[in-house]
Structures are given as structure tokens and as C-alpha cells.
C-alpha positions in Angstrom: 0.7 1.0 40.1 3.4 3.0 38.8 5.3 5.8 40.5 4.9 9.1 38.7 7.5 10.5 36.7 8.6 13.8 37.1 9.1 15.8 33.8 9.9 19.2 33.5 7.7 21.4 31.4 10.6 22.2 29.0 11.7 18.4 29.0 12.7 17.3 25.5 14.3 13.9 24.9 18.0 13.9 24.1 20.5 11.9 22.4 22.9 11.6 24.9 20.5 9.9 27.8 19.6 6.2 27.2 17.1 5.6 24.5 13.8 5.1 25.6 14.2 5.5 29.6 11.2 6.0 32.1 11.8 10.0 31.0 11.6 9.8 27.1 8.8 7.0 27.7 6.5 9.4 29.8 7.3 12.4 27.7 5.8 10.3 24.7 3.2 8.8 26.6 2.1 12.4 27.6 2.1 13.5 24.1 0.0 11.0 22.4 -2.7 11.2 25.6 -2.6 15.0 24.7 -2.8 14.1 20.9 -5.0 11.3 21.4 -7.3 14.0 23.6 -7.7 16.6 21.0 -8.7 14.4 18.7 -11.9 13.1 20.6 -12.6 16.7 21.4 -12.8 17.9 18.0 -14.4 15.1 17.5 -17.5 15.7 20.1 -17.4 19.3 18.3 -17.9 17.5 15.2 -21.0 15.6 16.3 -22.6 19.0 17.8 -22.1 20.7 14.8 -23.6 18.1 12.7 -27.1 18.0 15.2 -27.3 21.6 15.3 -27.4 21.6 11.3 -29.4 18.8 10.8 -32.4 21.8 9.9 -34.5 21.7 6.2 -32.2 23.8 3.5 -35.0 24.8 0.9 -32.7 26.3 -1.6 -31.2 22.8 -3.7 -27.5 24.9 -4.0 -27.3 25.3 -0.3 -28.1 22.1 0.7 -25.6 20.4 -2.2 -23.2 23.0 -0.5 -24.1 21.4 2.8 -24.3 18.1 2.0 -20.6 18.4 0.6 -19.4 19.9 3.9 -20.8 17.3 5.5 -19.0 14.5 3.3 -15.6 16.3 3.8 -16.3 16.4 7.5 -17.0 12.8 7.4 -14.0 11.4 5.9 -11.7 13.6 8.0 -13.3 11.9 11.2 -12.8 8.6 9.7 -9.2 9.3 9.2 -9.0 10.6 12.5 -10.7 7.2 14.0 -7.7 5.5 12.3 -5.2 7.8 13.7 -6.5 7.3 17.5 -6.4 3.4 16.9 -2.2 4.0 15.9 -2.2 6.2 19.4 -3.7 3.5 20.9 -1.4 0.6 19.5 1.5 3.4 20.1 0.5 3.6 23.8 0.2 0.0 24.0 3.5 -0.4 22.4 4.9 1.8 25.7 3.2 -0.4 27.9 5.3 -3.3 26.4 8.9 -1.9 26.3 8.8 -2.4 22.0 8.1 1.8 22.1 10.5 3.7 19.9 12.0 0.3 17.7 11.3 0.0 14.7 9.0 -3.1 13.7 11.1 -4.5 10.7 14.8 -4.0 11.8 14.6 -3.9 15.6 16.8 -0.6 15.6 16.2 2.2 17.3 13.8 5.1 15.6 15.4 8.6 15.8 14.1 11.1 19.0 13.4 13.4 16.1 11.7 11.4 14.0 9.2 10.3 17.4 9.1 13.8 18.6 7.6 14.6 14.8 5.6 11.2 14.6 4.7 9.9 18.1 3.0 7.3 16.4 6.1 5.6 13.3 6.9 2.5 13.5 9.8 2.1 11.4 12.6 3.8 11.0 13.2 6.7 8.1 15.3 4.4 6.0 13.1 1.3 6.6 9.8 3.4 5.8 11.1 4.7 2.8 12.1 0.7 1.7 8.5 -0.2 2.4 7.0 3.0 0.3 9.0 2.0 -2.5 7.8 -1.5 -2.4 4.7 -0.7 -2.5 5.1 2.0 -5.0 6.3 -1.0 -7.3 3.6 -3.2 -6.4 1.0 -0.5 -7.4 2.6 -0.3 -10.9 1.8 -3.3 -11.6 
């Protein structure tokens, strides 16, 4: 069992402490559980909503109306499901020291770049190689 890290409430991680120390580690542990949290909540929401209007629409408008809602809400889960598996693989990624490194050069990701996108992988530079790769591939 780990001892607990103290962060202040106002803590933000810094350039000029070493990259990726117990402090910067919790602070981004803390804020994909919080992330990660919010998700599954609006997500239980989600599934009340969709009981309580599970009811008979007579009028065919309404229930096409409804039926499209329901779609929209659908998808937006699904790419919500995706986003808690990259908290999870970001939180395991903590666990294993390889947190804040990008996965194709090894370097360091920016503080900013994390504190925007708790869950990248790559680097700014390196992400924008990839998108252009596949930007080409997809012309094809």
C-alpha cells in the first residue's frame, strides 16, 4: 500500500519540478478518477432516463423525434465507453511509470498538453505525424 500524497487544492504541475514525480503523478491520477467518475455518472443518468421513457408515443412524429434522441444518446455513450477504457489504460499507464511519455519517441509529453488531455499518448509533434499518415492513407 501506498503512502498518500499530499496535494494542495491549487496544485498545478510545473515545468521546473522533475517530470512526472509522485506530485504530478497523483495530480493526474486524481483527475482522470474525477473524469473517469463523471462519466459513469452521466452515464447511470442516461440509463434512468431511457427506462423512465420507455412509455407508448401514439403520435408517429413524436416517437421518430424520440427514437432519434435516443440514437444520438446512444452513440454518445458508446464514445464515452471508449473514452473510460483510454482512462483506464491511462491509469494503468501511472501504475507502470510509462505515464506522461509518449508511446512512439519515448520523450516526454508537455504538462500542458496532459493537463488538456489526461489521456495522449504522444507527443504534439508525434500526433500530428501520425494524423498526417493516416490522412494519406485514407486518400488512397
Amino acid at each position: 500500500m501506498k503512502a498518500e500524497i499530499f496535494l494542495p487544492e491549487d496544485y498545478r504541475p510545473a515545468e521546473d519540478e522533475p517530470f512526472m514525480n509522485e506530485r504530478q503523478l497523483e495530480y493526474f491520477r486524481r483527475k482522470l478518477l474525477a473524469w473517469k467518475g463523471e462519466i459513469l455518472k452521466e452515464s447511470l443518468d442516461t440509463i434512468e432516463g431511457m427506462k423512465d421513457s420507455t412509455r407508448n408515443i401514439p403520435d408517429i412524429a413524436d416517437r421518430a423525434s424520440e427514437e432519434t434522441d435516443r440514437a444520438l444518446e446512444l452513440r454518445t455513450r458508446d464514445r464515452q465507453r471508449k473514452l473510460v477504457s483510454k482512462i483506464d489504460a491511462a491509469l494503468r499507464r501511472i501504475e507502470e511509470g510509462e505515464y506522461g511519455y509518449c508511446e512512439i519517441t519515448g520523450e516526454p509529453i508537455s504538462l500542458k498538453r496532459l493537463d488538456a488531455r489526461p489521456i495522449a499518448t504522444m507527443t504534439l509533434e508525434a500526433q500530428e505525424r501520425h494524423e498526417r499518415r493516416e490522412k494519406v492513407h485514407r486518400d488512397d
